[in-house]
N, C-alpha and C positions, 0 to 999 in steps of 0.2 A: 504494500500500500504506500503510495507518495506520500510527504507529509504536505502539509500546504503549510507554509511560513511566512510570517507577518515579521515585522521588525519596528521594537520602540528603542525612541532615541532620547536621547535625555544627558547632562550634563559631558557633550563629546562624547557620548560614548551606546553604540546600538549595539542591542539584547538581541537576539532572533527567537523566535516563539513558535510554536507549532499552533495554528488555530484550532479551538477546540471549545464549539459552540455550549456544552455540557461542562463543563470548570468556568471559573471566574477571569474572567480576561481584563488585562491593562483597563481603567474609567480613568476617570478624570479626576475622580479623592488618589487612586495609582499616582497617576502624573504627579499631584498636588505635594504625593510623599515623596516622590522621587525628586523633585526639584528642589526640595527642602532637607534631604539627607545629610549632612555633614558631618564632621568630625568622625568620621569612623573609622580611621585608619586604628589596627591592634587592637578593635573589640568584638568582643567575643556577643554576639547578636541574635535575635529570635526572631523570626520572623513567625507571626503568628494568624493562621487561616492564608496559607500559602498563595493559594488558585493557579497561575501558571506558572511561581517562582519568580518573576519579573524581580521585586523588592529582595529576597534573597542574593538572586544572583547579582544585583547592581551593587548591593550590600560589598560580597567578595569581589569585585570589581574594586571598590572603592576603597580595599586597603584590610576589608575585617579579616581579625584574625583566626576568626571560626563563624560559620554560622548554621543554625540549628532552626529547620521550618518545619513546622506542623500544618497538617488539616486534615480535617475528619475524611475527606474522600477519599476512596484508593484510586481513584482517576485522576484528580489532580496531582496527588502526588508521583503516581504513573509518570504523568504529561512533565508535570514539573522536572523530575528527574532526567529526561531525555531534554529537556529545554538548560539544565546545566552542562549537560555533556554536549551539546550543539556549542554552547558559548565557553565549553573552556574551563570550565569552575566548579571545586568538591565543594558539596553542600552537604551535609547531614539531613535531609529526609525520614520524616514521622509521622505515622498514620496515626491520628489519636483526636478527639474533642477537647479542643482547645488547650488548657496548661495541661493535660493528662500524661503527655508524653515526655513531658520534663520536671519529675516531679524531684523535685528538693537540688534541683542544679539553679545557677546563678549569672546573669546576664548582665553586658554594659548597656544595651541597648535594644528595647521592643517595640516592633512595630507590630502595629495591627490595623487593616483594616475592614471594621466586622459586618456583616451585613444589617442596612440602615432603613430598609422601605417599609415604610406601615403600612399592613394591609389587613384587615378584619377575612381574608382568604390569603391561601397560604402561594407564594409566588416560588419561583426558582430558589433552590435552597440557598444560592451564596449570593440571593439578593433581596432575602424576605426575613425582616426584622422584629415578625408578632408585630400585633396587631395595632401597639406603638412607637414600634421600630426600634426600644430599646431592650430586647428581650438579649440581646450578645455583647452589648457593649455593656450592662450592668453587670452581668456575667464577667467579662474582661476587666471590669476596673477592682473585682474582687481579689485578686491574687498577685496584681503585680509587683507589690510590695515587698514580696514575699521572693521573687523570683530576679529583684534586683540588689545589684550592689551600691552601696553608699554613693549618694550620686547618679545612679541610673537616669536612663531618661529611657519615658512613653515614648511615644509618635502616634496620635491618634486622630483620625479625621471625624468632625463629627456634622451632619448636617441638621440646616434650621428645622425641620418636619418633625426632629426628635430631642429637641432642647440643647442648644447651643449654653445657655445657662445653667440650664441644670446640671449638665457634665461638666461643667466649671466646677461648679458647688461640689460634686460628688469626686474632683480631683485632690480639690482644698480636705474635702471630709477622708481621704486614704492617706493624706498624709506626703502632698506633693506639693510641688510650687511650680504653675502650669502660669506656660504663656501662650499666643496666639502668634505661629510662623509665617500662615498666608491665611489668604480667605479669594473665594472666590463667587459669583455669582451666576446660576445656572438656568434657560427658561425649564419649565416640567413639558417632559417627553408625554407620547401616547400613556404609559402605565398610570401615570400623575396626575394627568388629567381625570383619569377615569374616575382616580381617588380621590376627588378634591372635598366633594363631600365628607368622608370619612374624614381628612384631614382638617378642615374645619371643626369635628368636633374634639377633635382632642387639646389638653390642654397646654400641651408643651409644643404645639407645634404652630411653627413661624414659615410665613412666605412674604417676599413682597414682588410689587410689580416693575418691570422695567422703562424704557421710555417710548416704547414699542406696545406697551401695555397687556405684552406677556405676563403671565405669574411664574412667577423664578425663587427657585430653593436656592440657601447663602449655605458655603462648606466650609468649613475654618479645620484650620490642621493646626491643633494642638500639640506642643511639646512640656510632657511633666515630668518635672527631677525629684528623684525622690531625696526627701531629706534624711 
């Protein structure tokens, strides 16, 4: 079977990727982490809910000195894996639900990003977030404390639809000192639209409109250091 290959580019430097419509492919919270990565030269790194490996392998690209990605599928991690050996780069590869696979080891640096869509029906697994969209990101802000060293740093993208302040609040309450890397501003695709209803009535969820008089979800890429 061919592969059919896509390629993301980002700070000088293209990934090549096996397209594979069933795992999580490069979005634009991807891009938003990847252009915001830094400092990672000599740290030993998580990448957590993998999907194609993309943030892993730019990870060892950019100098880390180990890095260790989990996600629950065995198809992304399949895909993932042939997408390190395409580009060049050992990765430590783990099939597990979330921290399960790294249980009592310790990290400079984790990235995550978790699936975010509120939908009162259940969408693509690595794009559907319960029915407030925070049902993996409260999950993920449970342990990373636990799984950092003095200093660590989050990388977490969070969108307006699922409380942009709230995960602030709930970084401050784990015991972090979180700031804002970028933000960007997006109109809502067909899936968003359909939701709008539903999104209106929840109460942590924020849109606004542009000048074009789209309705547009805000993403802000969070960085928390643990104290």
């Amino acid at each position: 079977m061919v592969e059919k290959i896509t390629t993301f580019k980002v700070k000088g430097i293209e990934i090549k990727l096996i397209k594979d419509r069933k795992i999580y492919m490069p979005s634009a919270a991807t891009r938003l982490i990847a252009e915001n990565l830094h400092e990672i030269d000599g740290l030993r790194v998580l990448d957590l809910g993998t999907g194609s490996g993309v943030l892993a392998i730019l990870a060892s690209k950019l100098g880390a000195r180990n890095v260790v990605a989990t996600d629950v599928s065995d198809r992304a991690i399949k895909i993932a894996k042939r997408n390190a050996e395409i580009n060049g780069v050992e990765i430590d590869f783990r099939v597990g639900d979330l921290f399960n696979p790294v249980r009592g080891e310790l990290f400079d640096l984790i990235i995550c990003n978790p699936p975010m869509t509120p939908s009162p029906i259940q969408l693509r697994r690595f794009t559907w977030g319960g029915i407030v969209g925070r049902f993996f990101s409260v999950r993920v802000l449970v342990e990373p404390p636990s799984h950092l060293r003095r200093n660590g740093r989050l990388i977490l993208p969070v969108i307006s639809l699922v409380g942009i302040g709230r995960t602030y609040q709930a970084l401050l309450g784990r015991g972090f000192i979180p700031k804002i890397l970028d933000y960007q501003v997006h109109p809502f695709g067909k899936i968003l639209r359909r939701l709008l209803n539903h999104l209106k009535s929840l109460p942590d969820s924020d849109y606004v409109y542009d000048h074009l008089g789209r309705v547009c979800w805000r993403l802000v890429l969070f960085e928390a250091i643990k104290t």
